[in-house]
C-alpha positions in Angstrom: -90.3 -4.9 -47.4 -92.3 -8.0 -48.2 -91.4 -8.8 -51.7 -93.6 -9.9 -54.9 -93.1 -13.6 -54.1 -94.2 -13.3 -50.7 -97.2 -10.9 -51.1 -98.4 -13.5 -54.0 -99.2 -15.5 -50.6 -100.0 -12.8 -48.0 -104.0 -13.1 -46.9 -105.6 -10.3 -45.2 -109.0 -10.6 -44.0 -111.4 -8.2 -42.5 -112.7 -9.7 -38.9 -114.9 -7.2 -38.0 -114.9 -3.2 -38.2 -117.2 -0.6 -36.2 -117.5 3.0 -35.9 -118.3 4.0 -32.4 -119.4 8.0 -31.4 -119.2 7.2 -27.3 -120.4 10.0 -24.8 -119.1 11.5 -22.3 -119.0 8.9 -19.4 -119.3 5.8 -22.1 -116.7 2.5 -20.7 -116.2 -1.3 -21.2 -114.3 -4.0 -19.8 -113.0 -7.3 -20.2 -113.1 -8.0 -23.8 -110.4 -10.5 -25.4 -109.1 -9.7 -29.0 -108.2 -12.4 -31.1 -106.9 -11.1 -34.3 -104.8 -8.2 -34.6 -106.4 -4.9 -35.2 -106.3 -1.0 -35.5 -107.9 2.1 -33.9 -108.3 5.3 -35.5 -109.5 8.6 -33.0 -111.4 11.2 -35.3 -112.4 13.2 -32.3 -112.0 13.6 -29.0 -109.8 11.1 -26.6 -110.1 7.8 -26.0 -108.7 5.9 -22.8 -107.3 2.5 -23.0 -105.9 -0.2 -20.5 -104.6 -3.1 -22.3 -103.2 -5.8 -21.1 -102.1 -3.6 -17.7 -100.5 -0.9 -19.8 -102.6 2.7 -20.2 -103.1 4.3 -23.4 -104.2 7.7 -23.9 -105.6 8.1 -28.1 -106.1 11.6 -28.8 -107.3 12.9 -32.1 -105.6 12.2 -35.1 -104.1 9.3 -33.3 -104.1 5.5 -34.4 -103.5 2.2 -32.7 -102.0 -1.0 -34.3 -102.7 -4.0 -31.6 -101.3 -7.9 -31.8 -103.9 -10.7 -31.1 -104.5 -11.8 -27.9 -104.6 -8.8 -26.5 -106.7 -8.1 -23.1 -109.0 -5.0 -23.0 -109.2 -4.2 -19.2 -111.1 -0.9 -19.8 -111.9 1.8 -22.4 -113.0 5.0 -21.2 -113.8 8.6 -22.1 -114.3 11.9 -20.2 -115.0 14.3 -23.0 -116.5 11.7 -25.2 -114.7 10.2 -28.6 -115.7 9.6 -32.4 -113.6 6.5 -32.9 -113.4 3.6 -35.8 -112.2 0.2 -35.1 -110.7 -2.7 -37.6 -110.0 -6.6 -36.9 -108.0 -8.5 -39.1 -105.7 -11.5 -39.9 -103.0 -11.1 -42.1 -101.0 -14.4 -42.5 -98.2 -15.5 -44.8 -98.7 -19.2 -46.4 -101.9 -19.1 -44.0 -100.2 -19.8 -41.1 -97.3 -17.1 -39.9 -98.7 -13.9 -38.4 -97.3 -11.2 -40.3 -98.5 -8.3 -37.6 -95.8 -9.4 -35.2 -93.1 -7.8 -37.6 -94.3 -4.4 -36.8 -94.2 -5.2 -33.5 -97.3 -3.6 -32.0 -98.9 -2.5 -29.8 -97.4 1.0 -31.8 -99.3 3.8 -31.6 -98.4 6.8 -34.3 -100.5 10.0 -35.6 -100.3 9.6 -39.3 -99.7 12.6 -41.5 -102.5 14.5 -42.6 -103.1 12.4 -46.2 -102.7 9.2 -44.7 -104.8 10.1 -41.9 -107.4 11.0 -44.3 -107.3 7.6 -46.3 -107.0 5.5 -42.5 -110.7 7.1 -41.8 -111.9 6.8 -45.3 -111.4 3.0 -45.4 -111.9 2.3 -42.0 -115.6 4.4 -42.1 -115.9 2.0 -45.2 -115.4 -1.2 -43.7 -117.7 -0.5 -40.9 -120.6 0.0 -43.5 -119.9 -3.7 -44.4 -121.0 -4.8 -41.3 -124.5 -4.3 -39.0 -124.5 -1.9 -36.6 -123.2 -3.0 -33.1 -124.4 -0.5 -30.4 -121.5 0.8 -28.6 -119.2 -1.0 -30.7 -118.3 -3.9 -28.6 -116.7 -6.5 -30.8 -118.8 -7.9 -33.1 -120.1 -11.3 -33.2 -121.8 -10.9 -36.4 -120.8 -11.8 -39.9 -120.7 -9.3 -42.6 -123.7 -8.0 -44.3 -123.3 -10.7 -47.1 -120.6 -12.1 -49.4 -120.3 -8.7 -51.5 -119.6 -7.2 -48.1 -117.2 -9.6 -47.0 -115.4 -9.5 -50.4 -115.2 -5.4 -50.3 -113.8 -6.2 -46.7 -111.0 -7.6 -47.4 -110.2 -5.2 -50.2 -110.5 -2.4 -47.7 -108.2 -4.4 -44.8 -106.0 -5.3 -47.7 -105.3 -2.0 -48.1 -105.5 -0.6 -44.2 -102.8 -3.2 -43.8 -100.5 -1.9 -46.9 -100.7 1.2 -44.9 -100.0 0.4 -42.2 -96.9 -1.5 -43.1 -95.7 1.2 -45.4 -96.1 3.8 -42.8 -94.0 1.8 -40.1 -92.0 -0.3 -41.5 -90.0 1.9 -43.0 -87.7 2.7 -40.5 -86.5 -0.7 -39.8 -84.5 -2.0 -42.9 -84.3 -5.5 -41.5 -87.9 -6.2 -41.8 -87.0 -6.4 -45.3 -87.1 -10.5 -44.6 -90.4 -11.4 -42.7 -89.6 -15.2 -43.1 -85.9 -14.7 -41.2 -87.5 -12.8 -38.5 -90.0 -16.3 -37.5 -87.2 -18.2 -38.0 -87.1 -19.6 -41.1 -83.7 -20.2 -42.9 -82.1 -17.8 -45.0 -82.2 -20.0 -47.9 -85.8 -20.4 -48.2 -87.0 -16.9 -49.8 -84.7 -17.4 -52.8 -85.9 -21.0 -53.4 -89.2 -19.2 -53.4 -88.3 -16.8 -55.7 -86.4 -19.6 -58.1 -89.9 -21.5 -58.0 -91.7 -18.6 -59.0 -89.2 -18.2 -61.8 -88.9 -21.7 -62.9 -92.2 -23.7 -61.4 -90.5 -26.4 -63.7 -87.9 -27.2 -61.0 -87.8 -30.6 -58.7 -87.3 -30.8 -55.1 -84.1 -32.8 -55.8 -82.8 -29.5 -58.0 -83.7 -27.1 -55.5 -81.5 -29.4 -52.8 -78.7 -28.9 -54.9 -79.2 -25.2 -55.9 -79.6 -24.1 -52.2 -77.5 -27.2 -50.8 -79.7 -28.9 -48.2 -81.1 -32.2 -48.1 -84.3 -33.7 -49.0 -85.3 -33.7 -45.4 -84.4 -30.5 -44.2 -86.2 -29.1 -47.5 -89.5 -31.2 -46.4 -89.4 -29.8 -42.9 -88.8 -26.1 -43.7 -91.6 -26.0 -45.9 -93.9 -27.5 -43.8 -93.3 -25.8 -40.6 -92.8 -22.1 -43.2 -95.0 -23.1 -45.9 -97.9 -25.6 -44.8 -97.2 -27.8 -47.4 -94.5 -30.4 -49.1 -92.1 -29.2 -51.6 -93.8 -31.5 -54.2 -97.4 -30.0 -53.4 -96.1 -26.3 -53.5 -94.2 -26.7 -57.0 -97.5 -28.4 -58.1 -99.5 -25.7 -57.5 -97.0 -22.7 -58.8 -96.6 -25.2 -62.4 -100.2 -25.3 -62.4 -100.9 -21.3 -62.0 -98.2 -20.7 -64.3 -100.4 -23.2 -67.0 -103.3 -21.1 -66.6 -101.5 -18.0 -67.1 -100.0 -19.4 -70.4 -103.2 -21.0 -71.4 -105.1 -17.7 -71.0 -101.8 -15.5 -72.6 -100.1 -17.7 -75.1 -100.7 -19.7 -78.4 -98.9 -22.5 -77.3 -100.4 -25.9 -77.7 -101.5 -27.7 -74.2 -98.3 -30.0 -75.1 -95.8 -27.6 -75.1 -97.5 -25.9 -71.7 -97.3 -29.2 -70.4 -93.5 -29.6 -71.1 -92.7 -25.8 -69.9 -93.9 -26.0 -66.5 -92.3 -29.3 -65.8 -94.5 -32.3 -66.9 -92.5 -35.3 -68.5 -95.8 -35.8 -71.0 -99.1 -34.1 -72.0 -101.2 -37.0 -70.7 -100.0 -36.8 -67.2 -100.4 -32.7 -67.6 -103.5 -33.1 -68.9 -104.6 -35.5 -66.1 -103.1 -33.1 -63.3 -104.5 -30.4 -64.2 -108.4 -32.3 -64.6 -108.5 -33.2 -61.1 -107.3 -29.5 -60.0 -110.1 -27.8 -62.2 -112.5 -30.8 -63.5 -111.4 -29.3 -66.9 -108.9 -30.6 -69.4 -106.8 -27.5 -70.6 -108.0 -27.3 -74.1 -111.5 -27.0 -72.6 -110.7 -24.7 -69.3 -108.7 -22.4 -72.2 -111.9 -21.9 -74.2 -113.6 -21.1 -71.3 -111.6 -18.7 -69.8 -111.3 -16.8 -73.3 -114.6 -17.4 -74.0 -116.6 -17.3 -71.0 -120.1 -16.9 -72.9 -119.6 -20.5 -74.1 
């Protein structure tokens, strides 16, 4: 399963969502998706060529589908009540975390999840305008509320969804091996978390590679330097003991890694145009 490190980096946003109640006779053709998404048949049956291959979506039955893929046709005889979901979910913004369940995979979900799959999904749709038959949408959300509920709502379509079939395949439990990224590289994310106060030389030595082996995996894994990505966890960590803790900016400063409180203080200026003494009394005294 993905773990607390990597989820602390998963995105998942909402693309697009529709509801579509097609009559008898009702098809399309020809449509391109670019971001993965989901089906979910309430009623009826739904036919579906994709990519050459024929589906056949009865009710109760749902639909996870990779990006890229070609619609050649949908089609139904008896007509269908149907919801439909796009979204991206990435890992450091860049690996597409949908290809570990390797759809296309099309499952009935048990009764309760079924219920919560067409709850959410019927939600997301309201977040968007109405799109006549429910070709894919071209339109933004309704506004940024909507887009922010959105992704709350594909957050949690997505957590499902990877509960529900993951499960069975215990070697999922490392997303980053399965793109190819070296075995070594979830702990040193983990040691990070723990200790943002390390250097790239010490993680070199902890997980014995060399400096430019440890440039290139994070990177290509990562989208980012070492340097840059330690910066960024010592700086979150700052906030959370500047919000939390007592302690004075100096002894922050020193905890996370910084060889003096000017430099700390500088560093953390230019991320949040606040010195820490002032973005602490703000952020425990937001009235001020």
């Amino acid at each position: 399963m993905l773990g607390r490190e990597l989820l602390s980096h998963l995105t998942v946003n909402l693309v697009w969502a529709n509801g579509h109640d097609w009559k008898p006779g009702i098809q399309t053709t020809s449509v391109h998706y670019q971001t993965g998404s989901l089906w979910f048949v309430e009623r009826g049956q739904l036919e579906a060529v994709l990519s050459g291959k024929r589906w056949v979506l009865e009710a109760g039955d749902a639909l996870l589908l990779p990006s890229g893929l070609l619609r050649d046709r949908l089609l139904t005889d008896t007509g269908v009540v149907w919801w439909s979901v796009g979204f991206e979910v990435q890992l450091f913004g860049r690996l597409d975390v949908l290809t570990l369940l390797h759809p296309p995979v099309k499952w009935q979900p048990d009764p309760t999840i079924r219920n919560l799959l067409k709850g959410w999904m019927e939600q997301a749709a309201q977040q968007w305008p109405a799109e006549g038959l429910g070709h894919l949408p071209t339109s933004l959300p309704r506004d940024e509320q909507a887009r922010l509920i959105g992704d709350g709502l594909a957050r949690a379509i997505f957590g499902l969804c990877w509960r529900t079939l993951s499960v069975a395949d215990p070697e999922e439990d490392r997303p980053l091996r399965v793109t190819g990224a070296p075995e070594w590289l979830i702990p040193a994310l983990w040691a990070i978390q723990d200790d943002p106060a390390l250097t790239p030389i010490q993680l070199c030595e902890r997980f014995t590679v060399s400096p430019a082996h440890l440039r290139r995996c994070f990177h290509r894994f990562v989208g980012s330097s070492p340097q840059s990505y330690l910066m960024e966890r010592r700086l979150e960590r700052a906030c959370r003991l500047l919000q939390s803790t007592h302690l004075t900016v100096a002894a922050i400063g020193e905890a996370i890694g910084f060889e003096s409180v000017y430099t700390f203080s500088r560093v953390f200026t230019e991320r949040f145009h606040l010195p820490p003494s002032k973005w602490r009394e703000r952020s425990t005294h937001p009235e001020i």
